[in-house]
Structures are given as C-alpha cells and as structure tokens.
C-alpha positions as CSV (number, residue, x, y, z in Angstrom):
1,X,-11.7,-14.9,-18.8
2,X,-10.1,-15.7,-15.1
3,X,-8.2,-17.5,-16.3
4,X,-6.7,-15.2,-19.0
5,X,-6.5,-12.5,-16.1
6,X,-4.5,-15.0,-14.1
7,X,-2.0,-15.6,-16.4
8,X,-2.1,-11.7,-17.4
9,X,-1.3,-11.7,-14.1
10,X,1.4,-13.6,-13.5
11,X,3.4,-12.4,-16.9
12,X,3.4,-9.2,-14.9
13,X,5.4,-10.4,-11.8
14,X,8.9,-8.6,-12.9
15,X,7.0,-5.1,-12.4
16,X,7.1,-5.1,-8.6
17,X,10.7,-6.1,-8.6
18,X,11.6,-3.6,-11.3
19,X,10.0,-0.8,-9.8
20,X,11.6,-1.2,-6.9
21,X,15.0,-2.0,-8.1
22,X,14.9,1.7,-10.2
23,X,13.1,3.1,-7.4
24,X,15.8,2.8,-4.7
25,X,18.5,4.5,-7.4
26,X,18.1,7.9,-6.4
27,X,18.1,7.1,-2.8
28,X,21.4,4.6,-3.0
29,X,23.0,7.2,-5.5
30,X,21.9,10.1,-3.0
31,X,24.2,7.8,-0.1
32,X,26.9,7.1,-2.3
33,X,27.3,10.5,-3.3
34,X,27.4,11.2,-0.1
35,X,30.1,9.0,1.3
36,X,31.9,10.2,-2.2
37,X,31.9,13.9,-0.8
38,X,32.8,12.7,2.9
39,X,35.8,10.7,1.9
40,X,37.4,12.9,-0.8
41,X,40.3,13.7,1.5
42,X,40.8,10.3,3.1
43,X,42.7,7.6,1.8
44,X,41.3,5.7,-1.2
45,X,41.2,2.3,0.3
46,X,38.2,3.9,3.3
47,X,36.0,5.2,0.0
48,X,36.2,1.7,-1.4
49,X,35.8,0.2,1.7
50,X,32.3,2.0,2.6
51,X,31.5,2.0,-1.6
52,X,31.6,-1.9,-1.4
53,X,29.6,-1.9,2.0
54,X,26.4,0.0,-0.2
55,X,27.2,-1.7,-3.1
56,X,26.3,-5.1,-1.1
57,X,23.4,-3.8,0.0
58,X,21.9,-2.7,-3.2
59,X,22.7,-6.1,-4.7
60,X,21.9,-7.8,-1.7
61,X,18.2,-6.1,-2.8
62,X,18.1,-7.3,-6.4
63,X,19.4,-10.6,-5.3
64,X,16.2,-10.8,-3.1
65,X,14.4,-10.8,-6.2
66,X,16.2,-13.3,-8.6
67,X,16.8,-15.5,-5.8
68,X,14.0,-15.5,-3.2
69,X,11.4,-14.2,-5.1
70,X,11.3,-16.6,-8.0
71,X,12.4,-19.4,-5.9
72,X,14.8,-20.4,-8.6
73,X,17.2,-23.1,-7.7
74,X,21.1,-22.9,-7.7
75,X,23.0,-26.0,-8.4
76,X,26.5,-25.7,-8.1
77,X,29.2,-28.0,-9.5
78,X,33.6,-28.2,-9.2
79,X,35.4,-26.1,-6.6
80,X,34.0,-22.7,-5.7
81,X,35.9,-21.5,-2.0
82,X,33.6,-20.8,0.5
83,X,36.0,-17.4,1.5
84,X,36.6,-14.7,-0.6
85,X,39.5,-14.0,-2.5
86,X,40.6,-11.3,-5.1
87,X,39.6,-13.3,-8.8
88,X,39.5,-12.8,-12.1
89,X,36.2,-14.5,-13.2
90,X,35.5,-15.7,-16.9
91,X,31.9,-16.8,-18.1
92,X,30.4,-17.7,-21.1
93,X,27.7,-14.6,-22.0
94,X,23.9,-15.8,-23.1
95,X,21.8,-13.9,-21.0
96,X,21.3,-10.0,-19.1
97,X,21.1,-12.6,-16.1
98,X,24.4,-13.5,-16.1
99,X,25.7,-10.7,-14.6
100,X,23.0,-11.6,-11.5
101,X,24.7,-14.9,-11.9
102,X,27.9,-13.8,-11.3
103,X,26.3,-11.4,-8.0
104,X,25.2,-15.3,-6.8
105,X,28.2,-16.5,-6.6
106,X,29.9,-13.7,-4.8
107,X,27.3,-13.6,-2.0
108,X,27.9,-16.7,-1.3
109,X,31.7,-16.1,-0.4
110,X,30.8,-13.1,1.2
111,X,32.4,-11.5,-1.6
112,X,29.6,-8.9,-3.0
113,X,30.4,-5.9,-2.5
114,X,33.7,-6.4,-4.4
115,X,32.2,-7.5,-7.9
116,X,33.2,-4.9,-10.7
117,X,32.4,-5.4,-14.4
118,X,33.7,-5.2,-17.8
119,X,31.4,-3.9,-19.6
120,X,30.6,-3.1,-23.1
121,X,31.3,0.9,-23.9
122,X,27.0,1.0,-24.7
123,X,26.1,0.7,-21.2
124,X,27.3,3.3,-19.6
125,X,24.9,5.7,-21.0
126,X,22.4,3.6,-18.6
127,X,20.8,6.5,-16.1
128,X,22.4,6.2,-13.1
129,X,23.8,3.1,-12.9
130,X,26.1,3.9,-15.9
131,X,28.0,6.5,-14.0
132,X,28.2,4.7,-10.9
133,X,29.1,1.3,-12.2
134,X,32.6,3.3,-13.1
135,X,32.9,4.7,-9.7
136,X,32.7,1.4,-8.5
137,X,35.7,0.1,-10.5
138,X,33.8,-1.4,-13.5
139,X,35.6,-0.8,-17.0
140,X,33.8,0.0,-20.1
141,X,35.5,-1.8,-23.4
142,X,34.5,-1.1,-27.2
143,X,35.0,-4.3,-28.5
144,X,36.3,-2.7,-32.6
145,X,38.9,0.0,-30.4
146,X,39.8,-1.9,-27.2
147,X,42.0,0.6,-24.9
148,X,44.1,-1.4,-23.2
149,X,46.4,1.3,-21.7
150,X,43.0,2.5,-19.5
151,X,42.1,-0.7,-18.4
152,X,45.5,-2.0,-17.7
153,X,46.0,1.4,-15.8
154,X,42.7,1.4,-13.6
155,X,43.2,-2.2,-12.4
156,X,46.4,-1.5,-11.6
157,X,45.5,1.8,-9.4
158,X,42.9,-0.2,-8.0
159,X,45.7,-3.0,-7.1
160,X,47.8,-0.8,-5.3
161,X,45.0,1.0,-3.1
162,X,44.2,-3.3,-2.3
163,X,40.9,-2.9,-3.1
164,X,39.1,-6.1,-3.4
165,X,38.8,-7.7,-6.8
166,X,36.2,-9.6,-8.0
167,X,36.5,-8.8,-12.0
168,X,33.4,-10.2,-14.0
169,X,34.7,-10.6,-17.8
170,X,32.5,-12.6,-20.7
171,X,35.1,-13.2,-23.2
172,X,32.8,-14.1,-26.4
173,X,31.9,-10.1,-26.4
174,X,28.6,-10.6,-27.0
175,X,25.9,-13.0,-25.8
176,X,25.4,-15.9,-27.2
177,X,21.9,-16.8,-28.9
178,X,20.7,-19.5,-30.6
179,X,18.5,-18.1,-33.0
180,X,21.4,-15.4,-34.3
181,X,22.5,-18.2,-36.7
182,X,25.3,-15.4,-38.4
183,X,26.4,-14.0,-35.2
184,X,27.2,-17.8,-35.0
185,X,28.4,-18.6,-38.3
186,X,31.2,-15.7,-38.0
187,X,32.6,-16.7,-34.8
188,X,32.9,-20.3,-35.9
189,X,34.3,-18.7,-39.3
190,X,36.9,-17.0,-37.3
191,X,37.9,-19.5,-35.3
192,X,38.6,-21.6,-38.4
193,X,39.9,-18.8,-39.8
194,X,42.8,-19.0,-36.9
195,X,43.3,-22.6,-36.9
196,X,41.3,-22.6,-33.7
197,X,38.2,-25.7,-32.4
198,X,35.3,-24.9,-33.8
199,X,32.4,-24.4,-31.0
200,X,28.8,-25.0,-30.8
201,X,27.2,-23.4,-27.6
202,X,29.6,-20.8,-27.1
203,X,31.1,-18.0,-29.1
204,X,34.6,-17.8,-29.8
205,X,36.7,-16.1,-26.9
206,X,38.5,-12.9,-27.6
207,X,41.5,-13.0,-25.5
208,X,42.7,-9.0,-25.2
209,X,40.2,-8.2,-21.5
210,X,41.2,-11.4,-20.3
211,X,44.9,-11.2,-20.6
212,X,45.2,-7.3,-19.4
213,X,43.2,-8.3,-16.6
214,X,45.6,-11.3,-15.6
215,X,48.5,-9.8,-16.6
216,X,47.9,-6.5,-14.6
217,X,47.0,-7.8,-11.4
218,X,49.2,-11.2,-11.5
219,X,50.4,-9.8,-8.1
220,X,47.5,-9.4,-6.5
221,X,44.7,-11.9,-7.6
222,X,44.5,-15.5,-6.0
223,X,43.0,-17.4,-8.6
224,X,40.8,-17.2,-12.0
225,X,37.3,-18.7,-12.1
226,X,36.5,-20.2,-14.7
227,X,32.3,-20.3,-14.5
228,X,29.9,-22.2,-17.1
229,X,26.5,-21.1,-16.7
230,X,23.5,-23.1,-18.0
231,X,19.7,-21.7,-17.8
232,X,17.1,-24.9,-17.3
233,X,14.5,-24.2,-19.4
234,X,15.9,-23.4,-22.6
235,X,14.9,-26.2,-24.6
236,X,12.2,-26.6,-27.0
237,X,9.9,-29.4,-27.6
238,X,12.0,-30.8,-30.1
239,X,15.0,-30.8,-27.9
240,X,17.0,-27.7,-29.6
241,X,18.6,-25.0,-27.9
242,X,16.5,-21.8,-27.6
243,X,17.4,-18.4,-26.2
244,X,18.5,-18.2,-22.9
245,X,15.8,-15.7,-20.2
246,X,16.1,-12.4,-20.2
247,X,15.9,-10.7,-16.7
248,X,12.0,-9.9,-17.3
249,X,11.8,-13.8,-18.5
250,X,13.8,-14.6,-15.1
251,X,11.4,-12.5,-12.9
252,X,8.1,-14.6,-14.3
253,X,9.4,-17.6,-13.3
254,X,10.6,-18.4,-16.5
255,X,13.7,-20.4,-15.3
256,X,13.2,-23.2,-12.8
257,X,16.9,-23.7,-11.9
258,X,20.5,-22.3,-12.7
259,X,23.6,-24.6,-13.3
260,X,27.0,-23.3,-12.5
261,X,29.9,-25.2,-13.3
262,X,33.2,-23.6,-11.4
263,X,36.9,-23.9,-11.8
264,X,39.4,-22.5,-10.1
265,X,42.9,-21.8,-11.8
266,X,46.0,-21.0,-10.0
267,X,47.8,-18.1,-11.8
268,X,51.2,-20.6,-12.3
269,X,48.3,-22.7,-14.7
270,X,48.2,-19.9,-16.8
271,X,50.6,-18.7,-19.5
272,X,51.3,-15.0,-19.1
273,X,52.4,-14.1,-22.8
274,X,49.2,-13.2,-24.7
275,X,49.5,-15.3,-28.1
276,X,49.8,-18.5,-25.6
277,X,47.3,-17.4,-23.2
278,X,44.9,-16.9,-26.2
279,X,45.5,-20.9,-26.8
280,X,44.5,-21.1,-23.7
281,X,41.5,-19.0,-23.2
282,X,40.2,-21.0,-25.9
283,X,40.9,-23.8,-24.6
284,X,39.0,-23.4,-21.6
285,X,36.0,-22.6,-23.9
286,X,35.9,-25.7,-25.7
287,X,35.6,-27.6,-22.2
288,X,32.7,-25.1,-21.5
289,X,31.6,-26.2,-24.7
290,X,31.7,-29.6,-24.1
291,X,30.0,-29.4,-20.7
292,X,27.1,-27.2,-22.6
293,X,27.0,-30.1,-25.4
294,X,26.3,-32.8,-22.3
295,X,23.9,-30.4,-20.8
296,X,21.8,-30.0,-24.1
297,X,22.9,-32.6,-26.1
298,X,23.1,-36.0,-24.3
299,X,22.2,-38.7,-26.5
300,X,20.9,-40.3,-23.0
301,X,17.5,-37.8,-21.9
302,X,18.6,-38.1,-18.3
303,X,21.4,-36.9,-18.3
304,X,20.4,-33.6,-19.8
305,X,19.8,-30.4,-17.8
306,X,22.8,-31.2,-15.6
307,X,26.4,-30.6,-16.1
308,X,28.4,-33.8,-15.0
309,X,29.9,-34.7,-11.7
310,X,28.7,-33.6,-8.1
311,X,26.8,-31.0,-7.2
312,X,25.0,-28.7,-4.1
313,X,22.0,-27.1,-4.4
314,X,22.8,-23.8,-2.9
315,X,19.5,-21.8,-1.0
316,X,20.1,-18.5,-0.7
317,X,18.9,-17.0,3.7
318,X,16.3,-14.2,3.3
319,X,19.0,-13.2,6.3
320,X,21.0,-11.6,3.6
321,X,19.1,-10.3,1.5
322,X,16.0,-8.8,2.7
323,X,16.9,-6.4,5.5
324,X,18.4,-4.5,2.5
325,X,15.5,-4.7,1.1
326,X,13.6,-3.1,4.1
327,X,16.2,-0.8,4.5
328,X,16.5,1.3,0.8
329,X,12.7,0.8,0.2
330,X,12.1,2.6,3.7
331,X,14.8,4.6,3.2
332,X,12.7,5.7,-0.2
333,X,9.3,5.9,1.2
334,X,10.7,8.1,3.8
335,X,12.2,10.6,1.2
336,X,8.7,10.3,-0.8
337,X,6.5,11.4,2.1
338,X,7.9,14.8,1.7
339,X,7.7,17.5,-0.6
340,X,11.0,17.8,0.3
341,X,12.2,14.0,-0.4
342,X,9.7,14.0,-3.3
343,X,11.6,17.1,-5.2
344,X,15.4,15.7,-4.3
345,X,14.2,12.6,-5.5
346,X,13.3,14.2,-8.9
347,X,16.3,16.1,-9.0
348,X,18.5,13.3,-7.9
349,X,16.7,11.0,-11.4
350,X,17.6,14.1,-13.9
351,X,20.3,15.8,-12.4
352,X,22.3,12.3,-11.3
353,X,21.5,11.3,-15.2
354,X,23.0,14.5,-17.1
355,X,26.0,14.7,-14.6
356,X,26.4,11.3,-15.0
357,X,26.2,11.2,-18.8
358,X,28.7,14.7,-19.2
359,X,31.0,12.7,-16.6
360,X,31.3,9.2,-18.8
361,X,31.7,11.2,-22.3
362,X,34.2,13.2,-20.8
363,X,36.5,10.6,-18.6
364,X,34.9,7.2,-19.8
C-alpha cells in the first residue's frame, strides 16, 4: 500500500508545475496588457522590446520546470552559436514538448524572449495564451487553407519594425507518432506519390510555411536551423519506436535526456524559388531521418540513443530561471491575498478569455 501511494505519488509530479504555470497567466497577461496600453503611442520596436523582456520571464518560469525540475539532460550535437541571431528554425514535430525544446535552445543564446510560433489555426482558442501567443508575433496556419498573404505580410511588418526573429516552424504539420500507422502510411503514400524518398521516423515536409517564412524575411534573418530532436526513452522492450512524452509524461520524469542535433544554413545554401526549395526541405528531412534511423535503429546497441558525432551536455543555471519563478508566483500570491487581487484575478481568467476568443475570430 506505501508503496502504491509512492508511486501514486510521483505520477502526480506535473500538478505543482501545471498549476503554477496557469496560475501566473492572469498575472503575466494583467503586465502585458499593461505595457500594451502604455506603449500604444510609442514606436513599435519599444512594445516589442518590453513584450520580449516578459515573455522571457514567463518562459524562463516553465523552463524551470522542464529543465531543473525533472533534471532532464540536454545533449547537444553540430553547430548551435552561442549569440543570438534572427533564424528561421525547422524541427521535426513528435511531441507537445517540442515547442519547450525549441524555448531550450533559445535560452541558451540568450535568445528567449524572441521565439514566436507557427502554430496550427486550433490553438489559438487556448485561454489566454491563444490571444497572446498572436500578440507576440506567433502565426496561426490551417494546414487544408494556408493563407500565405497574412503570414508573408506579418513577418514582413515585423521585419521592418527589426523585431527579433526567432520563427519556430514543424514542417510535417502534424506530430509524428508511431502508433498512428495511417497518419504514416499517407505521408509515405504522398511522398511517393511526388517522386519524393520515402521516410520512416519523420513525416513528409510540406514546404508552403517554410518557404514564406525564408522568402519574406531573406533580408533580415542570419541563418536557418535546422534542429532534430530525439526523446531518450521512447523505446520499447522489443526495441521499436513508441510515442514520444507528452508534457505531463515530461514532468514525471518520464524522459531521462533530450538529444538535439543542430545545423545551421546560410541563406546563399538555400534555393529561393519554392518548387526547388521544396526539394530541398525534403531533403533536409531525409538526413533527419537518417540520424533518427541511427538513434533508434542501430544494428550495433551502443550506439543507440545518441545521434552521431560530438556532443555537450548542456546544464541549464537555476540563475536564469528561478528568479522568474519567484517573481510571477509572488507577484500572484500578492494579487490573491486580496479581495481585491482575488476578484481581478477572476475577471482577468474570464474576461482575458472572451476578449481574447472575439479578438482571434475576428483578426486571426
């Protein structure tokens, strides 16, 4: 029976993280809105600047969490800067943690703040962070009516205000799972279908976010990152790929160390027309997918679990992550002490939610 409560126990180590994660919303949406109101006559390039600064610091929060809390590892491999530059980053999508992954990466260039998403038309009905996640430069896509004139046309706004780019985009469309054999078999249909390599562990690329992106801001990125992500942990006992963690997974522990593979492409590397930089796109993917097939796959047991070549384990300082931490859940507390805080609070949660939700289906 202690035992049984011990483990009942420890399966419930994501509910201290998630509570306070949603908990801090209101208060971070309550600054933001804020600085919003402040800065509505002021050039756009201050609101970014001050939106990225409490950006960081929320992330900086629910990097405490994936990072120091679980103690996962991060093993880096290939050529990620250590200084930030405007990017275009590409990853192959298996897991609601890989847009934490991507978070890991940018703190580590000093470089957090600046991450915006595309992200698929669904989520921004999220409370909250559906809204906001716009405000902060993030683009919704429908994957079966892509609008590329918006997308093209809010990067390239955002270009000429310079505000920092750090544009997360999973080309597959969808996340890639194991056990979703026809999800699978269509993508490895289409990509015969199109004369294109078949894949194993990823999905076939679509190419349309990808090359809007590029092509609208080949002024004003450095680079592209190209990023392979592999969760240890995610094989069975009879060595066969299983579903990658989901964040709840992530926060029990469930995933002992992350492996990020990282290229970086200069612009000149890529072709600017879209039917050749599909070609390419793709052909990127079968190198991820050859990297994935060493990580899972090697006929030689040790030299699974690792992509090939150098690496770093990276430890992330509690310096950067849990003074904001301390900060929004004081910040919180404070505003909950209250009647007061208490009823803003409230108000914040429904209020922030139906504006928020009237605001995406109108604009979004």
């Amino acid at each position: 029976m202690l035992l049984s409560l011990v483990l009942h126990t420890y399966s419930m180590r994501y509910v201290l993280p998630a509570a306070v994660m949603m908990g801090t919303a209101p208060t971070f949406l309550l600054a933001w809105g804020a600085w919003r109101l402040l800065s509505a006559l002021l050039p756009a390039r201050f609101y970014h600047e001050v939106d990225d600064r409490l950006y960081t610091i929320y992330q900086s929060m629910v990097l405490f969490f994936f990072e120091n809390y679980t103690g996962v590892q991060i093993i880096l491999y290939g050529d990620l800067p250590k200084t930030k530059e405007n990017v275009v980053y590409i990853s192959n999508h298996q897991s609601t943690v890989d847009w934490i992954t991507a978070d890991m990466l940018a703190i580590r260039q000093n470089a957090l703040g600046h991450v915006r998403y595309v992200l698929k038309d669904g989520l921004k009905w999220l409370p909250l962070y559906g809204w906001y996640f716009s405000q902060h430069g993030g683009i919704y896509v429908k994957r079966a009516k892509f609008n590329e004139k918006k997308m093209r046309s809010k990067l390239q706004t955002q270009s000429k205000a310079e505000t920092p780019m750090y544009l997360v985009i999973f080309p597959e469309g969808t996340r890639y799972n194991p056990e979703l054999l026809k999800v699978i078999a269509d993508s490895q249909s289409y990509a015969v279908k199109e004369g294109l390599a078949v894949l194993k562990h990823v999905l076939t690329p679509r190419v349309k976010a990808t090359h809007v992106a590029v092509d609208s801001m080949k002024d004003y990125i450095d680079a592209v990152y190209d990023v392979t992500v592999a969760y240890e942990g995610t094989l069975d006992p009879k060595g066969q790929r299983k579903d990658a963690p989901t964040m709840t997974d992530f926060l029990c522990n469930k995933c002992p160390r992350i492996h990020i593979y990282v290229d970086r492409i200069e612009l000149k590397d890529i072709p600017e027309e879209q039917k050749y930089m599909r070609r390419w796109l793709h052909e990127r993917f079968e190198i991820k997918d050859k990297l994935l097939i060493e990580f899972y796959d090697a006929k030689d047991s040790k030299r699974r679990n690792k992509f090939p070549g150098k690496c770093v384990h990276s430890k992330l300082s509690l310096k950067k992550t849990l003074p904001s931490l301390l900060f929004l859940s004081g910040l919180t507390a404070s505003m909950l002490l209250t009647e007061s805080g208490r009823k803003l609070y409230v108000k914040t949660w429904i209020y922030g939610t139906l504006l928020g939700w009237l605001w995406v289906s109108v604009t979004v």
